[in-house]
N, C-alpha and C positions, 0 to 999 in steps of 0.2 A: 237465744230464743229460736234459734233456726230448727231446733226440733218441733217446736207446734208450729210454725209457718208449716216446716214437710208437712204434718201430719194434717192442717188443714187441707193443705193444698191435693194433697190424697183422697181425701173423703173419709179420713177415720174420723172426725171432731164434725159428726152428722149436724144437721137442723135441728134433731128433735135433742142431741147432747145439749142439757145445759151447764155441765163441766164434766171433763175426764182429768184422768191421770196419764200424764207418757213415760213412760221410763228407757231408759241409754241402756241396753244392754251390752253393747259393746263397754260402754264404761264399768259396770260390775263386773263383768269379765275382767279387765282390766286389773282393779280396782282388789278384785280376789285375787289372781295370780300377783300383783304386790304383795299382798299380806303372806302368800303363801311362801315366795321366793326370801322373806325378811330372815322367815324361822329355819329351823333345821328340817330336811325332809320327811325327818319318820314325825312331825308334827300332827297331829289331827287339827284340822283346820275347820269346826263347827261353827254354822254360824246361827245365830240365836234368834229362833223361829218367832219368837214376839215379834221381832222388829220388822220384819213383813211376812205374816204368814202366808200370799198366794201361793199353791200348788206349784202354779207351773214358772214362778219363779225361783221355789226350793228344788225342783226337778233341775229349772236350768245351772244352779250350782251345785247340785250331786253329781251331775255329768261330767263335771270341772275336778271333781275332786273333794268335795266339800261333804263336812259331816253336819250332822242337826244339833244346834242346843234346844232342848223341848224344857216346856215349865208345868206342861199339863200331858192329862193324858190323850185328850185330844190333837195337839200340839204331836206330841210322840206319832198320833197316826197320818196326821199331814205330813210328816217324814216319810214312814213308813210309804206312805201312797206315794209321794214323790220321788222314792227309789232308793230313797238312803236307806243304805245295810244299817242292820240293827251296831255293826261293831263299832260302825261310824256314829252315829248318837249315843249323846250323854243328857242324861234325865235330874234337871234341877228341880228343884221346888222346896217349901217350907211348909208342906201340907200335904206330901205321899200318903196318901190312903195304904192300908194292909194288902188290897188288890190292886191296885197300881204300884206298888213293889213287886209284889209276884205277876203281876202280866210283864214288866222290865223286867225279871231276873230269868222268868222263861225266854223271853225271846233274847235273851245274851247283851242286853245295853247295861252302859254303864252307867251307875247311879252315884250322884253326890249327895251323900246323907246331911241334912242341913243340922243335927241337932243329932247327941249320944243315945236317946231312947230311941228314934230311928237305925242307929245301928242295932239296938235290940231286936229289933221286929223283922230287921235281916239277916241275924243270927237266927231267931226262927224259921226263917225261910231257908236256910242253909241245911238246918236237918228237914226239910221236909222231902219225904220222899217224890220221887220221880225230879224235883227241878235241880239245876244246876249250880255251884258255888256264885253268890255274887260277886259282879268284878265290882268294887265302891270305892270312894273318896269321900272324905270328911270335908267341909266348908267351914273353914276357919277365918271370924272377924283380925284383919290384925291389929284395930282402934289403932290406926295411924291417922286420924283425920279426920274430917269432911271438907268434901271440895266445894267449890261454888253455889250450885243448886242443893240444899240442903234434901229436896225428895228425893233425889238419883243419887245420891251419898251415902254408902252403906259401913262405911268405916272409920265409923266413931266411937266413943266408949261404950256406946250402947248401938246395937242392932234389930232388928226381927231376927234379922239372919245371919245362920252360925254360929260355932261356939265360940266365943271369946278368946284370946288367944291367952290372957292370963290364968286360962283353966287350961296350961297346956301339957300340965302334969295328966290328968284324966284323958286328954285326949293319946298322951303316948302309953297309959293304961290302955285304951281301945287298940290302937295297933299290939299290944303284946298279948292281948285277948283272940283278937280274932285274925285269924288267917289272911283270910279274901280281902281286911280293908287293904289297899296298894295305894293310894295316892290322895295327896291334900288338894282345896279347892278354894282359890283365892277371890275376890272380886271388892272393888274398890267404891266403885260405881259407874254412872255411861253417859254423864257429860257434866262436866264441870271442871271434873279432876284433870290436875297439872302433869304434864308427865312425871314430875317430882314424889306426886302424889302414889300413884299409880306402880312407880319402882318401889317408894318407900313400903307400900303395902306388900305386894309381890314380894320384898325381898324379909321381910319380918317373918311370911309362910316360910317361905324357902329354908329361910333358919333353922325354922323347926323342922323342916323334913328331914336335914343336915343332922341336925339331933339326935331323930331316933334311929335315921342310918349309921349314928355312929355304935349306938346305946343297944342296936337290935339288930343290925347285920346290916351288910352292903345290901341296898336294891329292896331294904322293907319297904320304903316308900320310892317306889318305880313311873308314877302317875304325877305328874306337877300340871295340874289348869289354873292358867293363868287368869281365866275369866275372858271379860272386855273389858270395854272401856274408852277406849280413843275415840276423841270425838270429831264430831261434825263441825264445820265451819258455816255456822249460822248469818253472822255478822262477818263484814268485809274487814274489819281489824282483831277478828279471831286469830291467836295464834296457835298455826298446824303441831299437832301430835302425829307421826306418823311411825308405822310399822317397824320402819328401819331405825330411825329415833329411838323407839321406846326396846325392842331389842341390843341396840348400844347401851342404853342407860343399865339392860339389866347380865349385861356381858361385862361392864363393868363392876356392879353389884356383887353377882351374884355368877361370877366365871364357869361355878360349877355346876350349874343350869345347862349348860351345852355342850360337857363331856361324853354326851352319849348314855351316861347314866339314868337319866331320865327321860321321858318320855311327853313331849310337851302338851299341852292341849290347850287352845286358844277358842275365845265363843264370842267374835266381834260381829257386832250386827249395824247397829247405828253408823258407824265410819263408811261403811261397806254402801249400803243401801241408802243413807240421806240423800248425797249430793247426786243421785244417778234420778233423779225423779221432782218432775214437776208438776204441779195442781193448774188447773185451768179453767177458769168460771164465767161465763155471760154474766155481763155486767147486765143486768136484770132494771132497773132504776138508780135516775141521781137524784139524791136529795141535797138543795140549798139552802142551810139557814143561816144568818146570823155568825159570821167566825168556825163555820163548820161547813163541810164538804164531804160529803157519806155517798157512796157507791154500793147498794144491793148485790151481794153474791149470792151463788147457790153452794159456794161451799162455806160452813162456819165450825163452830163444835164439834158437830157431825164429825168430821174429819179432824178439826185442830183442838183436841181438849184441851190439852194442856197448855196451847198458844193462846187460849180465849181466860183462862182462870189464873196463869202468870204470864202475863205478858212481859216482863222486863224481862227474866230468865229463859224465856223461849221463843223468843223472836223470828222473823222471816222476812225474808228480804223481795219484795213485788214489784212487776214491768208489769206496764200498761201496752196492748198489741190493742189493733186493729181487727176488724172482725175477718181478714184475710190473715190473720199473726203474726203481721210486718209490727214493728217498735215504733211506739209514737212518740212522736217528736216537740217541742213547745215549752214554751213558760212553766212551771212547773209549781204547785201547793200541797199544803197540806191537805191529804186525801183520810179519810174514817174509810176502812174497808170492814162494811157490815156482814155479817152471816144472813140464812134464811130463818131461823130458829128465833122460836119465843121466849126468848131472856136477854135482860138489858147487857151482855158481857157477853155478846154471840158480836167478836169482832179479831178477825183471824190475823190483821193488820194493821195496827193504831198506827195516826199519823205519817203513813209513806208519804213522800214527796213526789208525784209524778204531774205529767201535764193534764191538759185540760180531759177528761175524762164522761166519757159520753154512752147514753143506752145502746147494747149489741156492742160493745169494746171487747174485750178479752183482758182480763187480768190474769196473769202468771205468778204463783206463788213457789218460789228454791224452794229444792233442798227439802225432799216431801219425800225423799225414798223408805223413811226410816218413821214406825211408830205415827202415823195418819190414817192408813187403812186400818192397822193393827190394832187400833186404838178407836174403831170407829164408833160413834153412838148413836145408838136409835131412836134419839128424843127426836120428836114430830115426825118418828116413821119417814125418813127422808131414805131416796134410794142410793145405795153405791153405786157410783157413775160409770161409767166404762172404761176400762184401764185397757192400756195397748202399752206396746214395746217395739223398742226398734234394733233392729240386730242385724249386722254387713247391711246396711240400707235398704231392707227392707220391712215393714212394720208388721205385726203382729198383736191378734186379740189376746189377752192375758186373761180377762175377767168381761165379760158382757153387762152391759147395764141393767141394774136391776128393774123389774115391770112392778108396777103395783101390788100384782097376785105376788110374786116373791115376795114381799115387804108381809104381805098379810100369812103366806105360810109360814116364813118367818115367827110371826106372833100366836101359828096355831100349835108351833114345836113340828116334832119328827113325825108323831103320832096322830090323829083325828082322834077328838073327847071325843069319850063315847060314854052312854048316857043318856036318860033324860034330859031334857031341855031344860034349865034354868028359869023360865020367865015362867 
């Protein structure tokens, strides 16, 4: 916790914050240059803009090297803005619009078709005059599973996303159809899955790529994305998945994956950005009743969806600081860490164990780099706090806390109604 000690001790975690976000830059830095050193160099190393879309931390990994996974079109221009070349982004989704195919195929990104009637609608766009052949990749389910968390598990008999891999006669019809498609698109899912899980997927695709390279010439499928997947270590008895791991498993798989034949492409986000980033909230009111012990935050839902509506699958681990960010010390209970938000499952942290716990404290919430902000919601118009970062020991604004009037332009959109008045 020596990073919110600094950052108090600095004056970025103001009076008027009543919680920020700090993030390790040095560690992402870090953290990407492992993932990058695992694979081969000609890897495209994307990382998947969901999992924290701020600008200026997709800027600071484009400058490193790093490509964009986008899943919107929005998404695509938060790249674009933050400096990734179009060749560096790859454009996912399962709900491409007709113009969000061709605004992707004019600016040269590459598209992974999630379903065969999307390849149609890029064959369209292939004869249309003035734009360019699509560069694309198919997203093939390979029903090897579901891992742990059955929402983030995308590779079972059934998906939204992908074609099936039992329809993989039709899909090696589409590579003999179309030119431009070059490469298949795997994904397992992004926390749960075993590394077991995650090779055994990856290497069911791979198979087929093997296939119609054999059936339709060397180098028809030249694109292999691997997707993500590796996850975070939520829990202290998590066991690590790591970069260098899961390329072992698939060097043993799948040897022909890294002859140079292929062209890798990886879209880790969650691994990358969880553990480099921590939440931090004024302990706002204690409440004592009865067998229970509840501590008021200002951050809840707003920030932890998914940790407030499954708690047992997405857990987080909480230090109790001092209103200077020193670690307190003491006897130790059962603590309810409450949200600000009105509904009875606004509770970011069932049951932590910490010591005696008091108004103006600081709670510390791991392991928040990934899918918090990204994920953020606007029930009770609550403001995004201030997010800073620290990088060779000096800190830095990332994001400004949001005012009021933000909060309400927010809710008036881009444009001012215009119009008569309603009332």
């Amino acid at each position: 916790m020596e990073l919110v000690r600094a950052a108090v001790a600095s004056g970025f975690f103001r009076e008027a914050d009543t919680a920020i976000f700090i993030h390790d830059l040095d560690g992402l830095e870090a953290g990407f240059a492992a993932v990058r050193a695992a694979f081969p160099p000609e890897t495209l190393s994307a990382v998947a803009v969901k999992a924290n879309p701020l600008p200026r931390l997709l800027r600071f990994l484009a400058q490193r090297g790093a490509g964009a996974e986008v899943a919107s079109l929005p998404e695509l221009h938060l790249a674009l803005t933050a400096g990734v070349p179009p060749e560096r982004i790859v454009f996912d989704s399962p709900a491409k619009t007709r113009e969000e195919l061709r605004a992707a195929v004019r600016l040269g990104v590459h598209i992974n078709a999630d379903n065969l009637d999307e390849l149609d609608r890029l064959a369209e766009l292939a004869n249309e005059p003035g734009l360019p052949a699509p560069s694309a990749g198919l997203r093939v389910n390979p029903q090897t599973g579901l891992g742990r968390i059955r929402s983030t598990s995308v590779a079972g008999r059934y998906s939204k996303f992908g074609v099936p891999l039992q329809s993989q006669a039709r899909i090696r019809e589409a590579f003999a159809r179309y030119p431009w498609l070059c490469g298949l698109h795997v994904h397992v899912g992004s926390q749960g899955c075993p590394l077991e899980l995650l090779t055994a997927g990856s290497a069911a695709v791979f198979d087929l790529a093997e296939t119609i390279n054999r059936e339709q010439g060397p180098g028809r499928v030249r694109l292999f994305d691997l997707g993500g997947g590796l996850p975070a270590l939520y829990r202290d008895g998590d066991r690590p998945t790591d970069a260098p791991s899961y390329v072992a498993a698939l060097k043993e798989r799948c040897p022909a994956l890294f002859t140079g034949l292929y062209r890798i492409i990886t879209e880790f986000g969650r691994v990358l950005h969880a553990p480099q980033a921590v939440a931090v909230s004024r302990v706002e009111y204690v409440k004592r009743q009865p067998g229970h012990r509840t501590a008021i935050l200002h951050l809840g839902a707003d920030a932890f969806v998914r940790e407030c509506y499954q708690p047992k699958a997405w857990p987080h681990r909480a230090v109790l600081l001092d209103a200077a960010g020193r670690e307190k010390q003491g006897p130790t209970a059962v603590w309810h860490l409450a949200g600000p938000l009105c509904f009875s499952g606004d509770f970011p942290v069932r049951r932590a164990r910490l010591p005696d716990v008091a108004p103006g404290d600081l709670i510390a919430i791991r392991d928040v780099g990934a899918y918090a902000l990204g994920m953020w919601s606007r029930y009770n118009s609550r403001q995004i706090p201030r997010i800073i970062g620290r990088y060779d020991g000096r800190f830095v604004i990332l994001r400004e806390r949001e005012t009021p009037m933000d909060v309400v332009r927010f809710w008036e959109g881009g444009a001012s109604a215009t119009g008569d008045d309603l009332g």
